[in-house]
C-alpha positions as CSV (number, residue, x, y, z in Angstrom):
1,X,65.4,-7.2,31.0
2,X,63.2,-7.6,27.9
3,X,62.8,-4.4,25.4
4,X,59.9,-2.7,24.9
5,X,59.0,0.4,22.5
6,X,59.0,2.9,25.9
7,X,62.6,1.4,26.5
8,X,63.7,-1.3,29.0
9,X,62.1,-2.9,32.0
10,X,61.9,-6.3,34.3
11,X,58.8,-7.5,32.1
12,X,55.9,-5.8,34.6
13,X,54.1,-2.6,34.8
14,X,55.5,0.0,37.3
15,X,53.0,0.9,40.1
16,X,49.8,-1.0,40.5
17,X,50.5,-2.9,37.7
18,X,53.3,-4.5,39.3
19,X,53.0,-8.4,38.9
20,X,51.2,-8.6,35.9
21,X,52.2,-9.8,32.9
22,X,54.0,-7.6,30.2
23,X,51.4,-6.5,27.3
24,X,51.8,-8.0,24.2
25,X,53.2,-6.5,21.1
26,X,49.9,-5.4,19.6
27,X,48.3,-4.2,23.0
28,X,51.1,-1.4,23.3
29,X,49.6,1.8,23.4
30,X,49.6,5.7,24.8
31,X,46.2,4.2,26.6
32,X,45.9,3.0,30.3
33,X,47.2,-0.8,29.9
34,X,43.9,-1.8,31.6
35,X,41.7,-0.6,28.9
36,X,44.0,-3.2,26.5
37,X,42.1,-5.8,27.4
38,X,41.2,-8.3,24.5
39,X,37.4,-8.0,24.1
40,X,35.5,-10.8,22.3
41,X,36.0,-11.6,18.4
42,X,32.0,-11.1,17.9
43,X,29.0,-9.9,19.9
44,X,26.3,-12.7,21.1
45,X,24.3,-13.7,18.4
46,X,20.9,-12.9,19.8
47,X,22.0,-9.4,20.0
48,X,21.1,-9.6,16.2
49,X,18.1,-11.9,16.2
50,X,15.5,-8.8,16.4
51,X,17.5,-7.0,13.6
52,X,17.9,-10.1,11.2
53,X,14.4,-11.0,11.3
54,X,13.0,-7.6,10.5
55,X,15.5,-7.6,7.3
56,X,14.6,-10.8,6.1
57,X,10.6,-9.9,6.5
58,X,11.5,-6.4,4.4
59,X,13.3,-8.9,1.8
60,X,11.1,-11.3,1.2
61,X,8.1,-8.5,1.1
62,X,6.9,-7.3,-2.2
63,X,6.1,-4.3,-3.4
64,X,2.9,-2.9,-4.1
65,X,0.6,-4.8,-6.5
66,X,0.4,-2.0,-9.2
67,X,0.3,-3.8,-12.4
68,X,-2.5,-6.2,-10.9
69,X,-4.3,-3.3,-10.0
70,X,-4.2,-1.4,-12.9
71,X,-4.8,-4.4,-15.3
72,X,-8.2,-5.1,-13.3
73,X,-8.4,-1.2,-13.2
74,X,-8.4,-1.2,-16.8
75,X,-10.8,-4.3,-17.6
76,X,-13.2,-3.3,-15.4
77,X,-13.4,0.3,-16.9
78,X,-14.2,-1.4,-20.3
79,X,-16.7,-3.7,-18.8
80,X,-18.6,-0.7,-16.6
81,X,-18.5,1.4,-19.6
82,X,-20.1,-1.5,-22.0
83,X,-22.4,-2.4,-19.2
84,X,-23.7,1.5,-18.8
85,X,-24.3,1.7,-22.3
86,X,-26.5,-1.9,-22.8
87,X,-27.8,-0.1,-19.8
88,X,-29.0,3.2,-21.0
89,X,-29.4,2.3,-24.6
90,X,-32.4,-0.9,-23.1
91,X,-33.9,0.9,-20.8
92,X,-34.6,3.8,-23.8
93,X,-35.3,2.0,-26.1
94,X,-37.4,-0.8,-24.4
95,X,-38.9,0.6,-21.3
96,X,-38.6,4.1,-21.9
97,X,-36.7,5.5,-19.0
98,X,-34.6,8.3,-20.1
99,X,-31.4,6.7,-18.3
100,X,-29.3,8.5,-17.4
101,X,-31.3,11.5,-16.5
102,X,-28.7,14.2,-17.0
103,X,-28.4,13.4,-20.6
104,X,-32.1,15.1,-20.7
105,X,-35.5,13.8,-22.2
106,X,-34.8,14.6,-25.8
107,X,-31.6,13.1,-26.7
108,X,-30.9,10.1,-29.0
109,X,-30.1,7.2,-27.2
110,X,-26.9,6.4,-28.8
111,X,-25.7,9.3,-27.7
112,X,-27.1,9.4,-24.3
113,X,-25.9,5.9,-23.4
114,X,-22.4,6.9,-25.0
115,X,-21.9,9.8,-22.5
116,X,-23.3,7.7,-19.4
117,X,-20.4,4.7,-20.8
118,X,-17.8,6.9,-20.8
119,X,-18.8,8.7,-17.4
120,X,-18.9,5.1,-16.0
121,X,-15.2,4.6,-17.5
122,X,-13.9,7.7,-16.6
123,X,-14.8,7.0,-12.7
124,X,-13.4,3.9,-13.1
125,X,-10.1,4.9,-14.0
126,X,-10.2,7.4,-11.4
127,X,-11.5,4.9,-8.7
128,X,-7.7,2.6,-10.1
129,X,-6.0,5.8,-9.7
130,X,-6.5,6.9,-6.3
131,X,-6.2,3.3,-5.2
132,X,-2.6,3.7,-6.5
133,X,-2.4,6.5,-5.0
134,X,-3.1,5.0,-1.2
135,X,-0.9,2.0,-1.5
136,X,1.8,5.1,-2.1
137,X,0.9,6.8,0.5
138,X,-1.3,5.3,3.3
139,X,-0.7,2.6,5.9
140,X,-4.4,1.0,5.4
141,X,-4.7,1.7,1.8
142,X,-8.0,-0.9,1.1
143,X,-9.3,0.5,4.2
144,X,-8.9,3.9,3.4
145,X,-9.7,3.0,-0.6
146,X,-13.2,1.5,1.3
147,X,-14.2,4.7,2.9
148,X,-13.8,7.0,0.4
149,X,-15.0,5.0,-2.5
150,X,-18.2,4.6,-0.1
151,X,-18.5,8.5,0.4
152,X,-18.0,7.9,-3.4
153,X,-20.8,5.7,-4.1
154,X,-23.3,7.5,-1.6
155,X,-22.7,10.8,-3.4
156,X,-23.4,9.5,-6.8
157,X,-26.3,7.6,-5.7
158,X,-27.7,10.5,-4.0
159,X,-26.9,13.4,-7.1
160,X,-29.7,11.4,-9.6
161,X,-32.3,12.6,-7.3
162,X,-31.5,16.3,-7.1
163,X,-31.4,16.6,-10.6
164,X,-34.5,18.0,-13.2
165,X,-36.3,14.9,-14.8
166,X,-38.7,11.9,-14.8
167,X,-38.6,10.6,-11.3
168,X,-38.4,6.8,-13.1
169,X,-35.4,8.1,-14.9
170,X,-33.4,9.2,-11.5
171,X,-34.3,6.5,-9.9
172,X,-32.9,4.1,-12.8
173,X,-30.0,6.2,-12.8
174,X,-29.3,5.7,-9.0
175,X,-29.9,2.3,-9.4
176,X,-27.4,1.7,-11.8
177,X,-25.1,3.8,-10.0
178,X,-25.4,2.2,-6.5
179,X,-25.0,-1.2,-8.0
180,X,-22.0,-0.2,-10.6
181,X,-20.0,2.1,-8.2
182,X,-20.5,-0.6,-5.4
183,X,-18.8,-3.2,-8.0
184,X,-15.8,-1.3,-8.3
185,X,-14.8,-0.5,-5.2
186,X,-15.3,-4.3,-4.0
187,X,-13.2,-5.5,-7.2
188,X,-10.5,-3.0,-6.9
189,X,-10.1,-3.8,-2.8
190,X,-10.0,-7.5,-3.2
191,X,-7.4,-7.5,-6.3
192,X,-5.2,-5.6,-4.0
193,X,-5.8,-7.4,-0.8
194,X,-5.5,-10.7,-2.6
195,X,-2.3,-9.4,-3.7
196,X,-0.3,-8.7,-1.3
197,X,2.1,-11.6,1.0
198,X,0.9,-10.6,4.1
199,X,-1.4,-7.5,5.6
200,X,0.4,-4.4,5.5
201,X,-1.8,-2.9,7.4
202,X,-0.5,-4.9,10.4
203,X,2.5,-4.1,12.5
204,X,5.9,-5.8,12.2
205,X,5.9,-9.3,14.6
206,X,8.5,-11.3,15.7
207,X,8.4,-14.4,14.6
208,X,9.1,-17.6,16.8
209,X,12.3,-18.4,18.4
């Protein structure tokens, strides 16, 4: 009779487990012989298909396009300041409009159209930070971005018109606000939608198999 670690015996298993083979030397345990079983060396692969796809898609995706963003951020608060100012300082000087009208009838134009450019930056910057902000934070950040810089725009259109002054000079100023404010917003959405692989804003699909 062969040896075994729980001492000697005719090569079965007492019991119910008479006529089966003896377990080999690295099946020996304290547990129920039947639970020894060998089980397969690996799992079927399309137990993992679902899980390696979605790793490779979060691989191969990029972060967020922040230095695009703030590069055109930062151009285009240079060109909307430079632009408010040939804006302010010609229609002050040429047509006579005091633009903008919360700089008041009787300032210089220099200095009126120097305030209005660096209100103009100022926003612009602001408009590149909160767009950093949503790709930080939000799921639809250009769509969220699009709302609220709309709200934005609408707002500064509309303030012009509740303030003291000419009526030529708040309209101007809306004017130049509307087209300015709408400029940014649509610049700053399409750098960062261009940007970007694939939408983000869509959910996770598996590909073909």
């Amino acid at each position: 009779m062969p040896d075994s670690s729980f001492g000697r015996y005719s090569g079965g298993l007492p019991g119910r487990h008479v006529g089966r083979p003896a377990p080999r030397p690295w099946e020996r345990s304290f547990r129920c012989p039947s639970t020894a079983r060998r089980r397969p060396l690996e799992a079927p692969p399309k137990r993992y298909e679902d899980f390696v796809a979605l790793h490779e898609e979060i691989s191969a995706k990029s972060g967020p396009p922040l230095r695009p963003l703030w590069w055109t951020g930062g151009f285009a608060a240079l060109a909307a300041g430079a632009l408010a100012f040939a804006a302010a300082l010609g229609l002050r000087t040429m047509a006579g409009v005091d633009v903008p009208v919360f700089a008041g009838e009787h300032t210089p134009a220099e200095p009126a159209a120097a305030s209005y450019a660096l209100c103009a930056m100022a926003g612009t910057i602001q408009a590149t930070a909160l767009m950093h902000l949503l790709l930080a934070a939000s799921a639809r950040p250009v769509r969220a971005f699009a709302w609220i810089g709309g709200i934005a725009v609408a707002l500064l259109t509309i303030l012009p018109l509740t303030l003291k002054g000419p009526l030529d000079a708040a309209l101007a100023t809306s004017g130049v606000n509307l087209a300015g404010g709408t400029a940014v917003v649509v610049l700053l959405s399409a750098v960062v939608a261009g940007s970007r692989p694939f939408s983000w804003d869509a959910p996770f699909r598996r590909g073909p198999r």
